[in-house]
C-alpha positions in Angstrom: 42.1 -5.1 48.6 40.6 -1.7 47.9 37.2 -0.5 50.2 34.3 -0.8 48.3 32.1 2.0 47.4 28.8 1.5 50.0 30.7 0.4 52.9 32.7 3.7 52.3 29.8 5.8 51.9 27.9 4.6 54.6 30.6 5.7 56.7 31.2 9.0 55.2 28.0 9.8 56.0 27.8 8.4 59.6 31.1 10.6 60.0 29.2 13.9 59.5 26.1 12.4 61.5 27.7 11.4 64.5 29.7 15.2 64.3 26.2 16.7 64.2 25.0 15.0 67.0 27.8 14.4 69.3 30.3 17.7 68.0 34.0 17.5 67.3 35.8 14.1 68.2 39.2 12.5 67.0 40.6 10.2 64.9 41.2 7.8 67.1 37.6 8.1 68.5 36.0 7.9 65.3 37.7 5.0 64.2 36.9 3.1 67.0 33.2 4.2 66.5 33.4 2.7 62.9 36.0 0.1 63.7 38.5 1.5 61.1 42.3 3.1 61.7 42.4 6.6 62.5 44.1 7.4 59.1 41.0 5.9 57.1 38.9 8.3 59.0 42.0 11.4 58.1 41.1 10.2 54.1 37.2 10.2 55.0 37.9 13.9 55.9 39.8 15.1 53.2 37.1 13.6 50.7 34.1 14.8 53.0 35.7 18.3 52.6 35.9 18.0 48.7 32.3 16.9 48.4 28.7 19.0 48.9 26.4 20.9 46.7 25.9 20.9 42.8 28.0 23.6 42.0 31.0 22.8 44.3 32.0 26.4 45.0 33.8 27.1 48.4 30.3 27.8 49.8 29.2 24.7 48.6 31.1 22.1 50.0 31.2 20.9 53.9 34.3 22.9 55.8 35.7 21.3 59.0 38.2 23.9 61.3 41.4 23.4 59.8 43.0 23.8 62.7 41.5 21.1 64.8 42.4 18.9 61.4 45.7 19.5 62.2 45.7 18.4 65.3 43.9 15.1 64.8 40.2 16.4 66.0 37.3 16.6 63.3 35.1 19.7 63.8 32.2 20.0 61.3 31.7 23.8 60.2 29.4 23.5 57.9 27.3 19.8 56.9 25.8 21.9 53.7 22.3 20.1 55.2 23.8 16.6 54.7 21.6 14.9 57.1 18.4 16.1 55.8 17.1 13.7 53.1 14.4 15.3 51.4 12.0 13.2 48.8 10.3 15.0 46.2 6.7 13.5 46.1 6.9 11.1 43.2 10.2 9.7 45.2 8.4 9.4 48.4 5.2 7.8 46.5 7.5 5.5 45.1 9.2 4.0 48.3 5.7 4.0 49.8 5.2 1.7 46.9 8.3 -0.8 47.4 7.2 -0.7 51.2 3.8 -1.3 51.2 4.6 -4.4 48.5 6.7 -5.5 51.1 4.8 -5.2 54.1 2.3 -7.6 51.4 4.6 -10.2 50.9 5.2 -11.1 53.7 8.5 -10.3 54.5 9.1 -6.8 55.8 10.7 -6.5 59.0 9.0 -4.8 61.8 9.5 -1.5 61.1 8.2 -1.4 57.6 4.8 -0.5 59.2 6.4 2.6 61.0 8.2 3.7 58.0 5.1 3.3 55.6 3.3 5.9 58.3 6.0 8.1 58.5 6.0 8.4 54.7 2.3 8.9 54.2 2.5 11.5 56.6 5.1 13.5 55.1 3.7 13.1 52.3 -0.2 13.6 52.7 -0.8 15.8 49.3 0.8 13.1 47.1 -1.0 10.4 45.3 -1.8 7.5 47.8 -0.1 3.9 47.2 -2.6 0.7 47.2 -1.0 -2.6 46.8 -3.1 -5.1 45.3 -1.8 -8.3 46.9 -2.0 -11.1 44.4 -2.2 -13.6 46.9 -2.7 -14.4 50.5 0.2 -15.2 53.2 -0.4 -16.4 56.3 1.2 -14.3 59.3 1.5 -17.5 61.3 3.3 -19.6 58.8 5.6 -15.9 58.4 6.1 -15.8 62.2 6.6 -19.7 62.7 9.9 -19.0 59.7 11.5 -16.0 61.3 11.3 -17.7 65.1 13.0 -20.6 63.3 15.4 -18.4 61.8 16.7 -16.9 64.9 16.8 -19.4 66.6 18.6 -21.5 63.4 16.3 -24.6 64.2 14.5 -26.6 61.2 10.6 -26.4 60.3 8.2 -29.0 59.3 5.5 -27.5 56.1 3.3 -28.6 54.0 3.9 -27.0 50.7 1.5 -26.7 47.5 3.4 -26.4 44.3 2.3 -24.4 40.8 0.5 -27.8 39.5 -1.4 -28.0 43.2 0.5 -30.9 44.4 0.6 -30.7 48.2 3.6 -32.4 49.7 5.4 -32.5 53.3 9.1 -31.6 53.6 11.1 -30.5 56.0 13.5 -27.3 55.3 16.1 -25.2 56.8 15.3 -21.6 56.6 17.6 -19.1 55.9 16.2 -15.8 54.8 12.9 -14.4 53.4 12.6 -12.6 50.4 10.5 -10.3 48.3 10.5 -10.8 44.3 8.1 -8.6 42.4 5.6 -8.1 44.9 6.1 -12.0 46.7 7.1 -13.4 49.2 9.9 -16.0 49.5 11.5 -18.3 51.8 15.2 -19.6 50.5 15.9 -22.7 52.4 17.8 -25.7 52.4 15.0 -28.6 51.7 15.8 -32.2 53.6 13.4 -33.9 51.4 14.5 -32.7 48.0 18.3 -32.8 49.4 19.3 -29.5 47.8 18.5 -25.5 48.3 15.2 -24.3 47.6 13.1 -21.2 47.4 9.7 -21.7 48.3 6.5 -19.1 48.0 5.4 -18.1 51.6 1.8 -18.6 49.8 2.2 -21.9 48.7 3.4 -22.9 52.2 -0.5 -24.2 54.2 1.2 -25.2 57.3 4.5 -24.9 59.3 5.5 -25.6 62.6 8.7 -25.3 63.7 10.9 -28.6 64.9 13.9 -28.7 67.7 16.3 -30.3 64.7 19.2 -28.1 64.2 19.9 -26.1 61.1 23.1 -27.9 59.6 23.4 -26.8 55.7 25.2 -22.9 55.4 23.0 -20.5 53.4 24.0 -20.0 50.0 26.8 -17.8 49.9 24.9 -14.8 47.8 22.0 -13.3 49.4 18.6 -12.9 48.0 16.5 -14.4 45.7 19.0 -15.6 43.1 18.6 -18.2 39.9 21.2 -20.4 39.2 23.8 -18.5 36.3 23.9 -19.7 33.1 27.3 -18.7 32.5 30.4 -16.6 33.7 31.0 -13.6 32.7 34.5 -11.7 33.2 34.4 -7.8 32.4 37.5 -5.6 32.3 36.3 -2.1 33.2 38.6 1.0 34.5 38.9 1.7 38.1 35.9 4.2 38.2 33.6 2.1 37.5 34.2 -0.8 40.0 30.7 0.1 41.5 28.9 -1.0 38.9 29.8 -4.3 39.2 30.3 -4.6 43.5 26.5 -5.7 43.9 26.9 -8.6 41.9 25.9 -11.9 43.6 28.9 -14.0 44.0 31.2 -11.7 42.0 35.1 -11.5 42.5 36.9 -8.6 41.9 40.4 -8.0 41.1 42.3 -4.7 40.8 45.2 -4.9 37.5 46.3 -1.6 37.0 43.8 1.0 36.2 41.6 -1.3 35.6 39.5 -3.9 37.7 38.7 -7.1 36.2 34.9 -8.7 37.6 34.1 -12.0 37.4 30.6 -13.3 38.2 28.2 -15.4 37.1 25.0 -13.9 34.8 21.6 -15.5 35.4 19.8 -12.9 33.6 21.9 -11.2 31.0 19.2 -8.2 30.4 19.9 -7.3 34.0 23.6 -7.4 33.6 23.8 -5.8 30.3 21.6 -2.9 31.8 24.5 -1.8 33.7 27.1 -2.5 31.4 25.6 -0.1 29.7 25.9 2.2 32.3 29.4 2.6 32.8 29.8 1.6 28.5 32.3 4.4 28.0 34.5 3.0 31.2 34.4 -0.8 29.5 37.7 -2.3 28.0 36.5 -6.0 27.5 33.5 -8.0 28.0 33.3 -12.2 27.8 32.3 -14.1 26.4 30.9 -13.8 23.5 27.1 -14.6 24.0 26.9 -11.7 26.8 29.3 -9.3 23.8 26.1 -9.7 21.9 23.4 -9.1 24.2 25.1 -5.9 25.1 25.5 -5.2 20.9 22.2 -5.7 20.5 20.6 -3.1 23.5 23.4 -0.4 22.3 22.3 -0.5 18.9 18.6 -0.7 19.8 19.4 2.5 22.1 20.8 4.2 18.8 18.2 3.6 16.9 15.6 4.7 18.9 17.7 8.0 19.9 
């Protein structure tokens, strides 16, 4: 199966990190250090060497000693500034934004708070970020579900609903989640017998219980709903990202092409990045997302 495109690039960047800060090792070291085969980390090198600056003249592209290449040792030259990510202000503003909501609901780890700081630092000339919380969570009910979480044990709650019906259940927790600006806790619910995801607002009491957790979590992370269909898209091989983030999705490699199957809970989301990669698509099923994905292309025609 091929590599998929994050993992990959997560890597490729770690490779000229750890060079910066450590200096030249080999193959074999740096595919222990990223648990990979030293020849993965001979291809990271030969595509880290074709990559670097808009304009991708020989000065703008990284350069590692050719001569240590040859003899299995990677020596960085030149990282063209790889390591320094610079924000331009409305960037910055708007990560202090996706932060800060975080930090609101409820469900930012620990070092949201020192990131945030960092940021507004950095950034001290640029329009400020205020989140307007639209409702309260409680950081002990939020501290009660991630102890439970580590330590994969069961928590009693008492949980208010959207008509204001207050009722007692017992849930496994498996994760918190933020969805436009809330907080989330998607859990396995004893009373209710199935999965749940509860608002960390709507939850008025938890403690947590010594009962083990015994249902898995759900096999896609985050907050998901459940798909109204499946979709199968036939796209060419340069476009496999588009499709890797899917929740649940299955990909399979036929020729030049990789075929994506997944399931579509909200089709405006998935046609979105259909549209993205439109000139790369060779089929799309069925026929109800086909005409979702006709109807935002001709809508983008019309208003270009």
């Amino acid at each position: 199966m091929a590599e998929r495109a994050v993992p990959r690039l997560t890597r490729l960047l770690g490779i000229v990190t750890h060079l910066e800060e450590h200096g030249e090792a080999t193959f074999d070291e740096l595919g222990r250090h990223f648990g990979v085969t030293a020849d993965t980390i001979r291809q990271d090198i030969d595509t880290l060497w074709c990559s670097g600056l808009p304009g991708y003249g020989m000065t703008d592209l990284l350069d590692f000693d050719a001569f240590a290449y040859d003899e299995g040792v990677a020596r960085l030259v030149n990282s063209q500034g790889v390591r320094q990510v610079r924000l331009a202000p409305g960037e910055a503003v708007a990560l202090m934004g996706a932060l800060a909501s975080m930090i609101a609901s409820g469900t930012a780890p620990e070092a949201a708070q020192g990131a945030l700081a960092a940021l507004g630092a950095a950034v001290a000339d640029a329009t400020p970020v205020t989140v307007i919380a639209s409702s309260s969570v409680d950081p002990a009910v939020v501290a009660t579900l991630r102890q439970a979480i580590d330590a994969k044990v069961a928590v009693d709650v008492a949980y208010v609903d959207a008509q204001d019906r207050r009722t007692d259940r017992v849930i496994e927790p498996h994760r918190l989640v933020t969805v436009d600006g809330a907080g989330y806790v998607e859990c396995f619910c004893r009373r209710a017998g199935d999965y749940r995801t509860l608002r960390l607002d709507r939850i008025a009491r938890a403690e947590a219980t010594t009962s083990p957790v015994e249902a898995k979590p759900r096999a896609t992370q985050g907050f998901t709903l459940e798909p109204a269909y499946t979709a199968t898209v036939r796209v060419r091989r340069a476009s496999r990202w588009a499709f890797e983030d899917f929740p649940g999705v299955e990909l399979r490699e036929d020729g030049d092409d990789v075929v994506a199957t997944f399931g579509v809970a909200n089709p405006a989301v998935v046609v979105a990045r259909l549209l993205a990669v439109a000139p790369n698509l060779v089929s799309v099923e069925p026929a109800e997302l086909r005409a979702s994905l006709r109807e935002s292309a001709e809508a983008v025609l019309a208003a270009g």
